[in-house]
C-alpha positions in Angstrom: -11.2 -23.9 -1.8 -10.6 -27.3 -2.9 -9.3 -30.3 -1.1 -6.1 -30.5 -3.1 -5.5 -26.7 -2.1 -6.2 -27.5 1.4 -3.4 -30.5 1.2 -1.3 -28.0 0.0 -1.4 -25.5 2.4 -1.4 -28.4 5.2 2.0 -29.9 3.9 3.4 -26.3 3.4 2.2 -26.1 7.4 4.0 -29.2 8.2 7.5 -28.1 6.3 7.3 -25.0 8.2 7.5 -26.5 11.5 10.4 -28.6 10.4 12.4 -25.5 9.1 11.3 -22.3 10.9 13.5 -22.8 14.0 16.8 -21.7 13.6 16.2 -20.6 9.8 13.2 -18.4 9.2 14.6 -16.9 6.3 14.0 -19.9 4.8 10.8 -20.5 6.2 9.4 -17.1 4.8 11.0 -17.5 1.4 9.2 -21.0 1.1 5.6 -19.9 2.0 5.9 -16.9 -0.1 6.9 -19.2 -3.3 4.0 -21.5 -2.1 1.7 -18.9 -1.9 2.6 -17.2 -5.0 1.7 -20.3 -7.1 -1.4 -20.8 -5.4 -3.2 -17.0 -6.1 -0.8 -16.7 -9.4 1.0 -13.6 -7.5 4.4 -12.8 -9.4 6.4 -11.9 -5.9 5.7 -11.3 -2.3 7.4 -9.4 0.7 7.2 -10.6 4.7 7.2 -6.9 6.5 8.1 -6.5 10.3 5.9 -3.5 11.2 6.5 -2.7 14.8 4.6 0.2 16.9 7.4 3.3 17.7 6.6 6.7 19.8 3.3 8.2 19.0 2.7 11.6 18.1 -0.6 13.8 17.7 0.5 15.0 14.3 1.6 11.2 13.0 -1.5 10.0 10.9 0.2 6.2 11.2 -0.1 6.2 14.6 3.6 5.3 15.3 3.9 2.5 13.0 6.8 2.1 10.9 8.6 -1.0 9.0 12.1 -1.4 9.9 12.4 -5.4 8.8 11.4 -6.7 5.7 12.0 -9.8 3.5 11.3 -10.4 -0.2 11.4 -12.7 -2.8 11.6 -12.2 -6.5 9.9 -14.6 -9.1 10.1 -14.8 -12.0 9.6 -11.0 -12.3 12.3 -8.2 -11.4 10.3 -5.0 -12.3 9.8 -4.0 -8.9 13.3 -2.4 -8.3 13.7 0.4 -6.3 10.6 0.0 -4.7 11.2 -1.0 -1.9 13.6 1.8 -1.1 10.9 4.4 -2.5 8.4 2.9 0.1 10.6 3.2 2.6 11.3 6.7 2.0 8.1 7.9 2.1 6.2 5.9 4.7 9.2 7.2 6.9 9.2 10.7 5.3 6.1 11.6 6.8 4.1 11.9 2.9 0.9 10.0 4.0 -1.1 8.2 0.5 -4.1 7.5 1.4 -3.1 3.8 0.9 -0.8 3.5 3.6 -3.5 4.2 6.2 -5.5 1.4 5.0 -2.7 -0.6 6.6 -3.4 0.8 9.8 -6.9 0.7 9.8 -8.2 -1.9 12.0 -4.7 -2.8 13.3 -4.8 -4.9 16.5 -7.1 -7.9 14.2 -6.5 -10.2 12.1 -7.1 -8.8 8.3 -6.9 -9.3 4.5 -7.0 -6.5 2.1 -6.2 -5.3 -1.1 -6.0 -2.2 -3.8 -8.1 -3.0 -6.2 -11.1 -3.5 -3.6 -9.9 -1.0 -0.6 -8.9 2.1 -2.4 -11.5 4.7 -4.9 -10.9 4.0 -8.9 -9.8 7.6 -8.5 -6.8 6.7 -6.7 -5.2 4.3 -9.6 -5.3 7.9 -11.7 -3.1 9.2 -9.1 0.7 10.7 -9.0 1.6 8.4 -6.7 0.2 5.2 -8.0 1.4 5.8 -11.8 4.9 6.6 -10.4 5.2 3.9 -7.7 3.0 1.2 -8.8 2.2 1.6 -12.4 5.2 2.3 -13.8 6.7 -0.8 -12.4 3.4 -2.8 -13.9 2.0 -3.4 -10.4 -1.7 -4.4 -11.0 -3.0 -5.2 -7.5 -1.5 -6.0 -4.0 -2.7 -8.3 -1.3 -2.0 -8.1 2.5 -2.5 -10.3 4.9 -1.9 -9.1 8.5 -1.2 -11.2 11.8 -1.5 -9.0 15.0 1.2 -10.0 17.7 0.7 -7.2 20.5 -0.3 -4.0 20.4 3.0 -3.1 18.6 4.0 -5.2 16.8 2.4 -7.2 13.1 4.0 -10.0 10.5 2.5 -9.1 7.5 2.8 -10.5 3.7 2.1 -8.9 0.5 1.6 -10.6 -2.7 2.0 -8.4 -6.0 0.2 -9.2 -9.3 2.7 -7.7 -11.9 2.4 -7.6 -15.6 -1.0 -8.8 -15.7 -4.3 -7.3 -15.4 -6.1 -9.3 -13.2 -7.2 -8.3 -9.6 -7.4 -10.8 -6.7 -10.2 -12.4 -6.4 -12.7 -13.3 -3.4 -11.3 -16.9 -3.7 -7.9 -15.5 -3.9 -8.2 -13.6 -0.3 -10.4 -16.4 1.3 -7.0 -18.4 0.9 -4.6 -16.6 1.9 -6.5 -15.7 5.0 -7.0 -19.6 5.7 -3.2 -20.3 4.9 -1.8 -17.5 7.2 -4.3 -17.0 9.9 -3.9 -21.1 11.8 -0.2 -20.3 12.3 0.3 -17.6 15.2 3.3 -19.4 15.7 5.2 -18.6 12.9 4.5 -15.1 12.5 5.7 -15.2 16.4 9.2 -16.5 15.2 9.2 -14.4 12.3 8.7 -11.5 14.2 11.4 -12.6 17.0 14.0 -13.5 14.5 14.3 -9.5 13.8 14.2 -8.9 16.8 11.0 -6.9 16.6 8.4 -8.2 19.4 10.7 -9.4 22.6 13.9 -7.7 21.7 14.7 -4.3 22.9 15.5 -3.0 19.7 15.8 -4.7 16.1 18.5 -7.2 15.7 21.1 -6.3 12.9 21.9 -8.4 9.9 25.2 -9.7 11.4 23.6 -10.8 14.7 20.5 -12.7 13.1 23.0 -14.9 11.4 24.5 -15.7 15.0 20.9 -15.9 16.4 20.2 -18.5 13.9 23.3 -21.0 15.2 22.4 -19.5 18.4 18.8 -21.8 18.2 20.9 -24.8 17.0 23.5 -27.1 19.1 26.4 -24.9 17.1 29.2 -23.9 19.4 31.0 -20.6 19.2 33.9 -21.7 17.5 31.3 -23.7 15.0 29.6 -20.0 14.6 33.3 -18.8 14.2 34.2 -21.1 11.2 30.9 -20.8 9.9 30.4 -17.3 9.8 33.9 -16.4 9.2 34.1 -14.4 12.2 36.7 -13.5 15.1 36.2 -15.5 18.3 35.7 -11.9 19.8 33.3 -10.7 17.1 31.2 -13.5 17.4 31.2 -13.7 21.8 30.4 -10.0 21.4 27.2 -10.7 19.0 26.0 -13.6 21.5 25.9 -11.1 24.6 24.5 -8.8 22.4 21.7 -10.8 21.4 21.2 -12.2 24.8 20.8 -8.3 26.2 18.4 -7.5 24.0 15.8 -10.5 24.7 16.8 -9.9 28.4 17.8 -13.6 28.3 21.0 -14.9 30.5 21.7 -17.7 28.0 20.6 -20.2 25.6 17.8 -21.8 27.2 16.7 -18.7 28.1 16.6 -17.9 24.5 15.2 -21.5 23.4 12.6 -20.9 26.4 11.3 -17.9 24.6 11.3 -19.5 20.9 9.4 -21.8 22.6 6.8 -19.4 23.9 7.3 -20.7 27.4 8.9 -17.5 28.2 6.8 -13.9 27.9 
């Protein structure tokens, strides 16, 4: 890696802290566009994958995806996949490909298709009608362990271009995404998915977001465009769920001052 890649990712570090507080959807959708130009990836996804109940006959050991976040650029050929992943990760139909996911979970790891999974497998039913179709060449993760149940983890999608990721390519994504525990951390608590008590929905992360500013409720009120009631109900709400009393509570555990 080069020292005008590394001055890249050390500004892109330094915008992050300045944005990630309060507005994480931003954060995510500006590393992902940063990263994408760097290892010439066409789009990228930021997936919540959280730990549920485990069962003998469940070959992803309870882990399922109930958050995710994805930008599109310039490129638009992925539609429906999303949905389609969804419904059969949560379906039970195990590819072999999802369990490379799981494989080694609990560390820090960077993978991808083209170098994980058999030249057989790109011959498949399930690759040529999820991935080929939509002129998916390669994929690479990069996954942060929080806890035992709980990952961030990115994905960055070569499309319409037969190229695979290289060495180089993985080297600096792991570099860019492995020095900043705390962001995956807010990520991961802006869904709701590591200190919550179940997944925040869409409604109350907008509140959650002015809930981390100095916005009052009737600010959150004019600015979301909701009742006084809706929006007191969404702030208890939120509170209950990351068993906090009140804002500081809730700025404490941002902060990582609070387990």
């Amino acid at each position: 890696m080069n020292q005008k890649t590394r001055e890249i990712i050390h500004s892109l570090w330094d915008e992050l802290t300045d944005c990630c507080v309060g507005d994480s959807d931003t954060a995510v959708d500006r590393l992902m566009t940063v990263m994408c130009r760097l290892v010439n990836a066409q789009n990228a996804s930021w997936i919540g994958a959280v730990r549920v109940k485990v069962t003998r006959t469940d070959k992803l050991n309870g882990w399922r995806v109930p958050a995710l976040r994805k930008i599109q650029r310039p490129v638009r050929s992925d539609k429906g996949l999303t949905a389609e992943l969804h419904r059969i990760w949560h379906s039970g139909e195990i590819d072999p490909s999802f369990l490379i996911g799981v494989k080694g979970v609990g560390k820090f790891r960077c993978w991808t298709l083209r170098r994980s999974m058999p030249s057989a497998w790109f011959k498949s039913p399930f690759y040529k009608n999820i991935y080929a179709q939509r002129k998916f060449y390669d994929i690479a993760y990069v996954s942060f362990p929080m806890n035992n149940d709980a990952e961030s983890m990115f994905s960055f999608n070569r499309i319409g271009v037969s190229r695979a990721f290289s060495e180089k390519d993985i080297e600096l994504l792991s570099y860019a995404l492995r020095g900043i525990k705390w962001f995956h951390r807010q990520i991961l608590l802006s869904h709701g998915l590591m200190s919550a008590t179940s997944p925040l929905l869409p409604s109350e992360r907008k509140v959650l977001n002015l809930l981390l500013t100095e916005a009052s409720e009737k600010e959150m009120v004019a600015r979301l465009r909701l009742t006084p009631a809706t929006t007191h109900q969404y702030v208890k709400g939120i509170f209950r769920k990351f068993g906090v009393s009140g804002r500081s509570g809730l700025t404490s555990l941002w902060l990582g001052r609070n387990r």
